[in-house]
N, C-alpha and C positions, 0 to 999 in steps of 0.2 A: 284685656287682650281678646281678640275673637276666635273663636274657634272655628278654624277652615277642616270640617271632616273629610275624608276620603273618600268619594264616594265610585262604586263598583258594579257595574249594570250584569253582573253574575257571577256565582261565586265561583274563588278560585282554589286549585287541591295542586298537590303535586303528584306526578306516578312516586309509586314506591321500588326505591331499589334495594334488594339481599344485595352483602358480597357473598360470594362467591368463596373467591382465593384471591388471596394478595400478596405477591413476592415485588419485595424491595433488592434490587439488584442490582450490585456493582461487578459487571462483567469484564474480562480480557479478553485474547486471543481464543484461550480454549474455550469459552463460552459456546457451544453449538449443540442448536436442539432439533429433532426431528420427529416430528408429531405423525400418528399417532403412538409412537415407539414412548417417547420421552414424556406423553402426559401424563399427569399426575391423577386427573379426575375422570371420569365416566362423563360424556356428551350427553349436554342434555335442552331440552327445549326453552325458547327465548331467551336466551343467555347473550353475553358479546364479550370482547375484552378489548380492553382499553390498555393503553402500549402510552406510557407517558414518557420521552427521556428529556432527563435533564440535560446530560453530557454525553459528549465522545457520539459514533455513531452505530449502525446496527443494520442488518438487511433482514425481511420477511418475506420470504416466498409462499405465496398464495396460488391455491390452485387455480387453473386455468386463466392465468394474469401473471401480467410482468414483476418481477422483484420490486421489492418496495423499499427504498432506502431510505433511512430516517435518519435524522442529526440530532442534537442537542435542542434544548427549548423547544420540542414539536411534541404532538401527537395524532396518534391513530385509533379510529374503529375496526374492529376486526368483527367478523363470525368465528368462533372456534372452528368449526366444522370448515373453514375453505383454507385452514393454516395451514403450511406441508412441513416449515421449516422457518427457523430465525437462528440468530448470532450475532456478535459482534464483528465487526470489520477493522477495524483500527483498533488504537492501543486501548482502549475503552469504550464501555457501554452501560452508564449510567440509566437506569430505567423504572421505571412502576408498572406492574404485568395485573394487571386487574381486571380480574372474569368478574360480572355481576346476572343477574337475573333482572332481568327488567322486564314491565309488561309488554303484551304486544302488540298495545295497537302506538305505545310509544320509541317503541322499538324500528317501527314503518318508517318514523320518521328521520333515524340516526343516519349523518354521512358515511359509509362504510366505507374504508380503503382510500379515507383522501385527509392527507396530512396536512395538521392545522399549526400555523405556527402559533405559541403561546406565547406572550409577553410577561413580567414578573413574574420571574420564574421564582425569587424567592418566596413571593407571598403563596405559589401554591408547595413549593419543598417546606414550609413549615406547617402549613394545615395538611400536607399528608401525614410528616412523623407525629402530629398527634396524632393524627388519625393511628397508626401504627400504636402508639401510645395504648390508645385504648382499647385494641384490640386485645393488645397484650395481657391484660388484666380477665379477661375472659371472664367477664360477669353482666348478669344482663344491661344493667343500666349505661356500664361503659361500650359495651357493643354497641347498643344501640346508638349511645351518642357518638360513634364510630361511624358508624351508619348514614348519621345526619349527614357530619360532617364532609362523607363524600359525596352524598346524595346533594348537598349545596354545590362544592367544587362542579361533579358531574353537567351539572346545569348552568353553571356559569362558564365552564369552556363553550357548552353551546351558545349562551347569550352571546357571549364576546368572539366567537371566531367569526372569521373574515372570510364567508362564502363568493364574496362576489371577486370577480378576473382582476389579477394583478396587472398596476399597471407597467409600465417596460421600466421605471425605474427598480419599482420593487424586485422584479423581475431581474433586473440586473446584478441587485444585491443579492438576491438566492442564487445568482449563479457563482460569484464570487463566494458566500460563506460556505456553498458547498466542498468549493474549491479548495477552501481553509481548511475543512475539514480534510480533504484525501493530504493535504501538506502538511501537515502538523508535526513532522519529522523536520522539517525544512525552517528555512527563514526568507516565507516568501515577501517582497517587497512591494511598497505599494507603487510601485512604477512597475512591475511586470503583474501586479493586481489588475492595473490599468491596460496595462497592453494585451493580456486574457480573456479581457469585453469590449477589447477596441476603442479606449475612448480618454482623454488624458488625464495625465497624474490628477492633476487639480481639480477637474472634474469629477474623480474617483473620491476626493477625500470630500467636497460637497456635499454629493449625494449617499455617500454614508453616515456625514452627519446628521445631513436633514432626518433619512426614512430610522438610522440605530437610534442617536443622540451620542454615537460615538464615532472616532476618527477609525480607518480601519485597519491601523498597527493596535491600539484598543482593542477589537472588535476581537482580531488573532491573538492578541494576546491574554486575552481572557478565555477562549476559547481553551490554549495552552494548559491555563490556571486551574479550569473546570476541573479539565483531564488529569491534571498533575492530583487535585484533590481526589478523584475518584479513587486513583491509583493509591495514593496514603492508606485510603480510610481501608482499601485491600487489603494491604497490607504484602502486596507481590513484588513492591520494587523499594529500594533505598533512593533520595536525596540525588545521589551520585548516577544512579540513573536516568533516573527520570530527568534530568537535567542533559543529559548523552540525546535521551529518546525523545526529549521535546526541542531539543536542537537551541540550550542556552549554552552559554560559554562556557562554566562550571557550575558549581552546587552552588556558591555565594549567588551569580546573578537569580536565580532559579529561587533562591531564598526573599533576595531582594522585590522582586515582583510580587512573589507570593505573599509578602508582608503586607502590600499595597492593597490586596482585595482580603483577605484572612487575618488579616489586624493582627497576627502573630511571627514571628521569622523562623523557619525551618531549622537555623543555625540554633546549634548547640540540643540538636533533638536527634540525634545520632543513628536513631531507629525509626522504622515506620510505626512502629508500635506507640511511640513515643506520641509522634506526629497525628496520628489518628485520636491519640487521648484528647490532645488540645483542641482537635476540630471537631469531636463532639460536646467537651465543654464549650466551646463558643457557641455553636450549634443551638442544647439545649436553654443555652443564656439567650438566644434569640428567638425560641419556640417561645419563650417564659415573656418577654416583653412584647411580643406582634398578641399571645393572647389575652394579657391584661389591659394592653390597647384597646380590645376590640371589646372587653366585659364593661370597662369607664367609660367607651364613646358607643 
């Protein structure tokens, strides 16, 4: 067999990133911060933080600049120093709030204040709870390989996000999931989906398949699901709820669905307590296979 080596006309480093501070958060209504009242740390130089949500949505107010609204599957660069305030907006706000130190002549080159959307959202929700994982253990070699691990993700949001101008389809679909999201109390249709961007029903379920890979009763309805999870793993709302405030028929539909993407049924779990136990075993049964995947291949 021949050997085709790699070859590299100069060699390659990566910057090095510290965390910082790292809060995994699963927010509600009362969620509301106001900086510099509510920080936790002393300001200090080269730093950023990185705002990752998964679900539900969130608003940051940045000084001297317009409110920043973010959704599910997005993220943002922040300055600490230009933050005035953030919170939740809706019924949730699923998030990763991570200050790091990074250098500074790498730091020049971070997009600040422009939200990225992310795609596979699970592959990065399980290389963070390791990442969480090993922080936990608070010893050096797991820090560090805490470390790694974000210092990878970090760098692969920037390979993979999509700086350049959306085009007026994609455009169309951000304006519609935004949409999803202020509705998510509702049972909005995809014919008033359609009539929202002007353009018709059929047309509307095309071009959500093409740019999601989903229809966009789908798209809402997992949106729903995200939220419904976030709220369990809380622990602030019962079955019966959440089924009222995400606008299902009762706790059975509300189960039903949730079966379809959580491979478990909320029936016969009586409690959020209950509910929350089974979605962190699926959870860590899935941290445990994505990274024996990735040590074999």
């Amino acid at each position: 067999m021949k050997n085709n080596p790699l070859v590299i006309r100069k060699s390659v480093s990566c910057t090095g990133i510290t965390i910082r501070s790292y809060w995994d958060v699963n927010a509600d209504k009362a969620y509301q911060n106001v900086w510099p009242r509510d920080r936790k740390l002393p300001y200090a130089d080269n730093t950023l933080v990185v705002v990752y949500t998964e679900s539900g949505q969130g608003v940051i107010n940045v000084k001297n600049a317009d409110s920043i609204h973010i959704r599910g599957n997005s993220l943002i660069f922040l300055d600490p120093q230009s933050i005035s305030s953030y919170g939740c907006t809706g019924l949730a706000w699923k998030l990763y709030w991570i200050e790091i130190f990074i250098e500074e002549e790498a730091r020049k080159h971070i997009p600040f204040n422009s939200i990225i959307n992310i795609e596979n959202r699970v592959h990065y929700e399980l290389q963070l709870e390791e990442l969480k994982k090993q922080l936990n253990y608070n010893e050096t070699y797991h820090n560090a390989y805490a470390a790694a691990i974000f210092t990878k993700v970090f760098y692969e949001w920037l390979v993979n996000a999509n700086f350049k101008d959306k085009t007026p389809q994609q455009k169309v679909i951000d304006t519609v999931v935004d949409e999803m999201y202020h509705r998510i109390s509702e049972n909005w249709t995809v014919k008033e989906m359609a009539t929202f961007v002007g353009c018709s029903e059929q047309h509307m379920r095309k071009l959500f398949t093409k740019q999601t890979g989903k229809s966009p009763k789908e798209y809402y309805m997992t949106i729903k699901l995200e939220i419904a999870h976030t709220l369990l793993k809380k622990g602030t709302h019962n079955i019966t709820q959440l089924a009222y405030e995400l606008a299902f028929t009762d706790a059975f539909h509300l189960s039903k669905a949730f079966k379809k993407i959580w491979y478990f049924s909320l029936r016969g779990h009586s409690t959020s307590n209950e509910c929350c136990y089974q979605l962190v075993r699926i959870k860590n049964a899935l941290i445990r296979v994505h990274f024996q995947y990735h040590i074999c291949h």
